[in-house]
C-alpha positions in Angstrom: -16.4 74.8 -30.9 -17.6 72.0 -33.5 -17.9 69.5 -30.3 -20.5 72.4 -28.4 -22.1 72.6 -31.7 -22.7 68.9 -32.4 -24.1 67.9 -28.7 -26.4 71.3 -28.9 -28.1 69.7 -32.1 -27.8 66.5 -30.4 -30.1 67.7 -27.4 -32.3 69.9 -29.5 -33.0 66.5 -31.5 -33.5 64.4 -28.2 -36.0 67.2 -27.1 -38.5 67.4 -29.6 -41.7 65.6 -29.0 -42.9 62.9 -31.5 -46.0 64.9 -32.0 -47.6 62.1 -34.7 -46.2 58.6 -33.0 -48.6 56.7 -31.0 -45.6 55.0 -29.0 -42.1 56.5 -27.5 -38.4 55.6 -27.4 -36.2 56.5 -24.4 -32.0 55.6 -24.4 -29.3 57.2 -22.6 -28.4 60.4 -23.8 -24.3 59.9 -23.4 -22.2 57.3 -22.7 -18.6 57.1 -22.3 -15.7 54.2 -22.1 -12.1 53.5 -22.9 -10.7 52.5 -26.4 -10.9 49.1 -26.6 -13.6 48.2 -24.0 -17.0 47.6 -25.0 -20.0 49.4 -23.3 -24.1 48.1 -23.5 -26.7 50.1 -22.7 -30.7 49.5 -23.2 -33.2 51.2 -25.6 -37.3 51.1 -24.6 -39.9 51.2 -26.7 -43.3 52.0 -24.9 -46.5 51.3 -27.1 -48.9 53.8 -26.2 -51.7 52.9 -28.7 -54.8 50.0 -28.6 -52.9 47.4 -30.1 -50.1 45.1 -30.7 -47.4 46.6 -32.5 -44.3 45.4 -34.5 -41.7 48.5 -34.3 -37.8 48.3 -36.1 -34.6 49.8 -34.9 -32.1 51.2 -37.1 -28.9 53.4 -36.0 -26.5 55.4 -37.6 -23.8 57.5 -37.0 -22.1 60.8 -37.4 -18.5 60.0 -36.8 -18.4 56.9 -35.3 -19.0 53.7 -37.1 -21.6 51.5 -37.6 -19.1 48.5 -37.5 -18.7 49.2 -33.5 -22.6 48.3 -32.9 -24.1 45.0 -32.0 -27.6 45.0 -32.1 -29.4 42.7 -29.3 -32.6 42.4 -32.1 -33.7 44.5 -34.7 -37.3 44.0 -34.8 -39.3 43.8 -31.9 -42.9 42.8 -31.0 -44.9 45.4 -28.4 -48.2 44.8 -27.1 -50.6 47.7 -26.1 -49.4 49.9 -22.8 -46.4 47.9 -22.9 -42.5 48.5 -22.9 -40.3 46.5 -24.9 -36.2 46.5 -24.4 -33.8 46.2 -26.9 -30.0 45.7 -25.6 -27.4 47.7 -27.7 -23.6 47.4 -27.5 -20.7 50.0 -29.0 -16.8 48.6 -29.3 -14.8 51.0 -30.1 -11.4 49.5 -31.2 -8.4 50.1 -29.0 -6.9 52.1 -31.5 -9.7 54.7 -32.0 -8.9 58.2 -31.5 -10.3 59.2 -28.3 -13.3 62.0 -29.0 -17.2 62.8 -28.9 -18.7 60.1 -31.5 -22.6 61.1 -32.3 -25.0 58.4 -33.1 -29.0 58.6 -34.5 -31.2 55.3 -33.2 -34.5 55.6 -35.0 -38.0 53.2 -34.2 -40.2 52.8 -36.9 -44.1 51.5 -36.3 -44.7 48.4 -39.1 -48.2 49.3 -39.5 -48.6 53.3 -39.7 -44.8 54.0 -40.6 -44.4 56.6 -37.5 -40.7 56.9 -36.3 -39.3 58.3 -33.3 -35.6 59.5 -33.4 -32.6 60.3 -30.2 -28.6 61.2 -30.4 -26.8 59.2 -28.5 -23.0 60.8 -27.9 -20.5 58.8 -26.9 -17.0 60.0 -25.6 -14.2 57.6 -26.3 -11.2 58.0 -23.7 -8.0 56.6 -24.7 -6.3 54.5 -21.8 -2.9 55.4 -20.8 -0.6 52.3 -20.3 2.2 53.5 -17.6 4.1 52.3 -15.1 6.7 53.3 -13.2 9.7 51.1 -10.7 9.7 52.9 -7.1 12.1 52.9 -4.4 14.5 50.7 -5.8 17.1 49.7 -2.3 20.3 47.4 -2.6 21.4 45.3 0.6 25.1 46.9 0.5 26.4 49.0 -1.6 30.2 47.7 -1.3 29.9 44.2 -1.8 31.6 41.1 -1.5 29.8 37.9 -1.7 26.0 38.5 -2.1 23.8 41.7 -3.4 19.9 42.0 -2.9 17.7 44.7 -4.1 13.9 45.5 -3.6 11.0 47.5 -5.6 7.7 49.0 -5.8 5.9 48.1 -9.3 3.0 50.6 -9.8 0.7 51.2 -12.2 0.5 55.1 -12.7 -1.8 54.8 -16.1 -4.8 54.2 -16.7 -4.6 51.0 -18.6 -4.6 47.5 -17.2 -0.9 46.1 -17.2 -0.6 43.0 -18.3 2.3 40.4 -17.6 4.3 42.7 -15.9 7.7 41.8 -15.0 11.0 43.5 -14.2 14.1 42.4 -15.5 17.2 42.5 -12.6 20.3 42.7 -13.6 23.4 43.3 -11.3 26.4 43.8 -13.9 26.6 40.7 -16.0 24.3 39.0 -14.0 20.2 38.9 -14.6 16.9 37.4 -14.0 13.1 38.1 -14.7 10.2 39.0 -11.7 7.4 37.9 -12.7 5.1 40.8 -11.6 2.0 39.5 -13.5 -1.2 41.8 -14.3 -1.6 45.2 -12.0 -4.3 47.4 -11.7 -4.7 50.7 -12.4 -3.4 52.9 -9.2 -2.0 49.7 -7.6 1.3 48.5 -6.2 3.0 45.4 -6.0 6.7 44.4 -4.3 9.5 42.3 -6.0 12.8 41.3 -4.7 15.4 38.9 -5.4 19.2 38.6 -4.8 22.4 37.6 -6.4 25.5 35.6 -5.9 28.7 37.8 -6.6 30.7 34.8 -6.9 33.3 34.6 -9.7 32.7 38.5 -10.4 36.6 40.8 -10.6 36.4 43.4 -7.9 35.0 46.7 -9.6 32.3 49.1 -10.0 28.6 47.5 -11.2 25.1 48.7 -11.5 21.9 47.5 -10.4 18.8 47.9 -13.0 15.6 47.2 -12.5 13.5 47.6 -16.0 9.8 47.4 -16.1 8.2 45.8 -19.0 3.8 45.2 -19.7 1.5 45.3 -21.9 4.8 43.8 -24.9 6.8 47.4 -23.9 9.4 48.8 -21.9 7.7 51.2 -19.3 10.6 52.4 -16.4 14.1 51.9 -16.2 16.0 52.5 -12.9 19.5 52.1 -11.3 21.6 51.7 -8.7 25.4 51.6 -8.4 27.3 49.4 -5.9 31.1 48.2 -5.9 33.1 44.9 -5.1 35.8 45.7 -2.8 39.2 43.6 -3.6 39.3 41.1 -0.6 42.3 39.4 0.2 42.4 35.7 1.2 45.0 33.1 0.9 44.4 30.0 3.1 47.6 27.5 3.4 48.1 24.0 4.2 51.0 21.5 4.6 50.9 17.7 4.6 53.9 15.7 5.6 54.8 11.7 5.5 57.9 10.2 6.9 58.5 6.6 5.5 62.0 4.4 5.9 62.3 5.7 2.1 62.5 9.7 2.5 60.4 12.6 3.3 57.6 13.7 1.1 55.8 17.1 1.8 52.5 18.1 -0.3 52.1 22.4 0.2 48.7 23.7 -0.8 47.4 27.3 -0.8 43.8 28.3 -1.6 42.8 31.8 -2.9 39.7 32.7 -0.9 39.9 36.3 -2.2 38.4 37.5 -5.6 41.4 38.5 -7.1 44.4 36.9 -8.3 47.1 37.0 -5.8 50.6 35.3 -4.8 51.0 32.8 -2.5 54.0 32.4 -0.8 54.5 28.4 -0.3 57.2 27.8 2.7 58.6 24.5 3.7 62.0 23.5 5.4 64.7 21.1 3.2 67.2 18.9 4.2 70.7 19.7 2.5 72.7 16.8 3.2 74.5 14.4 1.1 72.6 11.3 1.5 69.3 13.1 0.7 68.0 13.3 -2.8 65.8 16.6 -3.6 63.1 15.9 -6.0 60.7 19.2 -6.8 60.4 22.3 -8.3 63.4 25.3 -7.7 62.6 27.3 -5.2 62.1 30.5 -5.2 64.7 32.1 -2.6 66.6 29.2 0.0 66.8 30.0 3.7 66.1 28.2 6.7 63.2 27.4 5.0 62.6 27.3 1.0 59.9 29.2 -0.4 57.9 28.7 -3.4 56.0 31.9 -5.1 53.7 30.9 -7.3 50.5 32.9 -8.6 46.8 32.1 -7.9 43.8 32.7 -9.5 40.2 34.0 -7.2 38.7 31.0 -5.7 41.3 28.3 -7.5 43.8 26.0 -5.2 47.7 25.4 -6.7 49.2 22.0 -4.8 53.1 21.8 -4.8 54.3 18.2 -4.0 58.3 18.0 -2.9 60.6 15.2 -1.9 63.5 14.3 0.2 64.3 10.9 -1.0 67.3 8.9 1.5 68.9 7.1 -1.8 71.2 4.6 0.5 67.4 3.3 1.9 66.1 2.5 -1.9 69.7 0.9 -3.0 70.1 -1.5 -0.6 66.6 -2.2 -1.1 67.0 -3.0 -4.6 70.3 -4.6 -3.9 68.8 -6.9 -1.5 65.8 -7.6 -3.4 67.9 -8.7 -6.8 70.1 -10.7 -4.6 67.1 -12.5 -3.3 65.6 -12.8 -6.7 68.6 -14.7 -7.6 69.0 -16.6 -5.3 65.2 -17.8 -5.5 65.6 -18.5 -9.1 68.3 -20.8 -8.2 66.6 -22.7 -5.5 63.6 -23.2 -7.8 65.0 -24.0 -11.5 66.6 -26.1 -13.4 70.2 -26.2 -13.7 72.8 -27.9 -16.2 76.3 -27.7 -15.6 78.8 -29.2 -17.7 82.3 -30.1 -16.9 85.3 -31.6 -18.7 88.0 -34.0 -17.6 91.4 -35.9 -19.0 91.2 -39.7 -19.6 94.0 -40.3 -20.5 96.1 -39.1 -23.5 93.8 -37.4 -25.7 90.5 -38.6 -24.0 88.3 -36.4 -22.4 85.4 -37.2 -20.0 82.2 -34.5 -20.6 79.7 -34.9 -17.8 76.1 -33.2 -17.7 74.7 -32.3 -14.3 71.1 -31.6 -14.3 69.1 -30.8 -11.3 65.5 -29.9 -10.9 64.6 -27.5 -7.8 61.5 -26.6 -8.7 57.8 -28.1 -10.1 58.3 -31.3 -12.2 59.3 -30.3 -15.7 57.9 -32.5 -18.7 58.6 -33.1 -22.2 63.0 -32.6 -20.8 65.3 -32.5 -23.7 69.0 -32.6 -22.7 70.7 -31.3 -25.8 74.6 -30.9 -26.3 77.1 -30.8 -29.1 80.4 -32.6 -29.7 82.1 -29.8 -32.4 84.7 -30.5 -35.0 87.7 -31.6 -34.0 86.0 -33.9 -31.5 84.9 -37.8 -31.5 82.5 -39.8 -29.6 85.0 -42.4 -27.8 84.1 -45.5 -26.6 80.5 -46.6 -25.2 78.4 -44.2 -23.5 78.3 -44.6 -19.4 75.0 -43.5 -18.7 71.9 -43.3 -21.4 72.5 -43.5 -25.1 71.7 -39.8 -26.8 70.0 -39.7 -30.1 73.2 -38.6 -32.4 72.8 -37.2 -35.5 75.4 -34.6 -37.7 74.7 -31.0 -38.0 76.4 -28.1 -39.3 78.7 -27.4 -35.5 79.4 -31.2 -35.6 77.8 -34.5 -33.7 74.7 -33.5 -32.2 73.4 -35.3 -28.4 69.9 -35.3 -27.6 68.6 -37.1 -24.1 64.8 -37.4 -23.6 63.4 -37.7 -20.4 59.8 -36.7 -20.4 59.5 -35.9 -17.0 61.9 -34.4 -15.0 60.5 -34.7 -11.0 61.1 -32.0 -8.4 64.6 -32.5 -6.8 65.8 -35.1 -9.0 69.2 -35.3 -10.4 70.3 -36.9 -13.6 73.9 -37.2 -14.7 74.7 -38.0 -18.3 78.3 -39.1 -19.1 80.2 -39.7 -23.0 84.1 -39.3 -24.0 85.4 -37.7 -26.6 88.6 -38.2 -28.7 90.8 -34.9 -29.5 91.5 -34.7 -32.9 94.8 -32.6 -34.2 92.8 -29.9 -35.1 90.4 -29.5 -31.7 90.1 -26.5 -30.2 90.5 -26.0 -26.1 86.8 -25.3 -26.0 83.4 -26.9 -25.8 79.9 -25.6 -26.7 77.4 -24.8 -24.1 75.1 -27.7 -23.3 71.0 -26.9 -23.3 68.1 -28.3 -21.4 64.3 -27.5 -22.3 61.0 -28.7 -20.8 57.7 -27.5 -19.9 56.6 -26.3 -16.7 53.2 -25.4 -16.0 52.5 -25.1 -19.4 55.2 -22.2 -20.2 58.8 -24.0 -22.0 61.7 -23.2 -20.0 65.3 -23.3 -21.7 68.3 -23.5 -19.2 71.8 -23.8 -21.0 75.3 -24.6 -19.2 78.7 -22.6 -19.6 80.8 -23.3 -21.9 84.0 -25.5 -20.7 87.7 -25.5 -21.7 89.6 -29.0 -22.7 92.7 -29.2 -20.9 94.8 -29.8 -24.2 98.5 -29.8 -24.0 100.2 -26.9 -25.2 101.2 -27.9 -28.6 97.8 -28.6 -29.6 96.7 -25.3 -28.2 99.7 -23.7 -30.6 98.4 -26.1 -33.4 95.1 -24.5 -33.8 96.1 -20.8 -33.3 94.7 -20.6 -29.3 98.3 -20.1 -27.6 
């Protein structure tokens, strides 16, 4: 009723002649626009009279607010039988309370003071911001390895939407569309898929939630289910060498569940075969291995039959050999003892170099307590000198070539208190820069009996 009332005055107002003004105003009698948008209209000033005239515009409001106006000028000049137009514009914010907003524009002659007067209503509509998510459709609805979905996006308000999207989810999985602005009354498509990879067999739900304009406008869903599936793929590698048999089992789980694979392979029981692997799960004429396996994972079971005879002579073999090369290619010493006469003994050094020439040699032996050096010596004369064991011998031959021999002779004297035994005799050099330290056996003296009684050996 108070609307009817104010837009009667309104019109009565915009009827009534200006009986005294020698010019007129004419401006739209209503407007109308959405909160938030701003509308411009024009007002005209016609100067009727005989000369140029200066005319003002003023406006206020009843309801509305002044605020909202922009004025294109305020004061404008008019010559005679002329019309003059002054663009206007209202803003109403996009939070004003959509109703009838009544405003007064007044133009005032400079000279005589005459004014003419019109109501201008404007109706301020609120927009609606809505949207809705339509026909929302799935690829499958029991699922194994890859879900799709498609949608409608429409605009069913009256409000612009801006950045629109719709955020997809399919259980713990998600993404954004980027839907972008729509119009009012208008529909756009968005799709997209998903790879169920990784995901436990179950029940899930699609959603598809629209968001603009920094809200939530539609939320929609769809169920679908992963089926259990199955899937163990095996494999079995075997290699045969002289040494044994050696077997690699594999199973893959190309289900999406955990499941049991049953590994299978046949064993050799027999008493020159050595098993090397995990127990078995149940023997047979084959063995079988159960072992659990996780969706989309691979378990690898190595086993092997090893022929232990093979690998022992091997290593018997190969020691021999070792020794044997070591012999042909070092240096030796050997030391050996022999009666004179009576209690003179004869000590003879062998060394023998089978290998690379050896430099810096050092023959080095010991004549112990109980012991002296008898007579001259046959061969080179040792550096002698007493240490704590007894007389010490040292030869020096610098270098020793490959495959020569030297023999180093000296007697000794048995004392009455010489035991049946002499020391080990010692020979260092370098070869190839590393030292090398060879030493002899130890020998027994051929002493007579008594003697051996005598110093607590018989």
């Amino acid at each position: 009723m108070k609307k009817t009332l104010v837009l009667l005055v309104a019109l009565a107002f915009a009827c009534m002649p200006a009986l005294a003004a020698n010019f007129s105003m004419s401006a739209p009698l209503s407007i109308e626009t959405f909160a938030g948008d701003p509308i411009s209209f024009n007002i005209e000033v016609t100067n009727n009279g005989p000369v140029t005239e200066y005319y003002s515009i003023s406006m206020w409001s009843e309801g509305g607010s002044l605020a909202w106006v922009t004025y294109g000028a305020t004061i404008i000049q008019i010559n005679p039988s002329s019309t003059g137009t002054i663009p206007m514009t209202i803003s109403p914010p996009a939070n004003t309370r959509a109703d009838t907003y009544s405003y007064r524009i007044s133009a005032a002659a400079s000279s005589s003071g005459d004014k003419v007067t019109q109501n201008i209503l404007l109706s301020v509509r609120q927009k609606l911001t809505a949207g809705a998510v339509k026909k929302l459709a799935l690829t499958c609805t029991s699922c194994v390895d890859e879900i799709g979905a498609t949608m409608d996006v429409e605009n069913v308000g009256t409000a612009i939407l801006n950045d629109a999207k719709v955020v997809l989810t399919a259980g713990p999985l998600g993404k954004e569309l980027i839907v972008g602005q729509i119009n009012s009354k208008d529909v756009k498509s968005a799709s997209s898929s998903f790879s169920l990879k990784g995901l436990e067999p179950g029940d899930y739900l699609v959603t598809a939630e629209l968001f603009a304009n920094a809200k939530s406008l539609d939320k929609v869903t769809q169920p679908f289910t992963i089926p259990v599936v199955q899937n163990i793929v095996y494999d079995k590698s075997v290699s045969l060498t002289p040494l044994g048999r050696f077997t690699t089992l594999k199973a893959t789980n190309n289900g999406n569940d955990d499941d049991t694979a049953e590994l299978k392979s046949s064993v050799l029981e027999q008493w020159w075969i050595s098993y090397s692997g995990p127990a078995p799960t149940s023997k047979g004429e084959e063995w079988q291995w159960d072992r659990t396996v996780a969706a989309g994972k691979t378990i690898e079971l190595a086993i092997s039959e090893y022929y232990w005879p093979v690998p022992a002579g091997i290593i018997i073999i190969a020691a021999l050999a070792l020794f044997f090369y070591m012999r042909s290619v070092a240096v030796t010493i050997n030391k050996s003892v022999y009666s004179r006469g009576e209690d003179i003994y004869g000590v003879s050094l062998v060394v023998k170099n089978k290998g690379k020439p050896v430099e810096g040699t050092i023959v080095r032996d010991v004549v112990p307590d109980g012991y002296e050096i008898s007579g001259q010596f046959e061969t080179i004369k040792p550096i002698m000198r007493k240490v704590a064991e007894g007389t010490e011998l040292l030869w020096k031959m610098d270098v020793l070539p490959t495959g020569e021999e030297r023999i180093l002779h000296y007697r000794v004297k048995a004392t009455p208190y010489a035991k049946p035994v002499l020391p080990k005799a010692v020979v260092r050099g370098r070869r190839g820069g590393a030292m090398s330290t060879v030493t002899s056996s130890a020998v027994g003296v051929p002493l007579s009996k008594e003697r051996k009684i005598k110093v607590g050996f018989e």
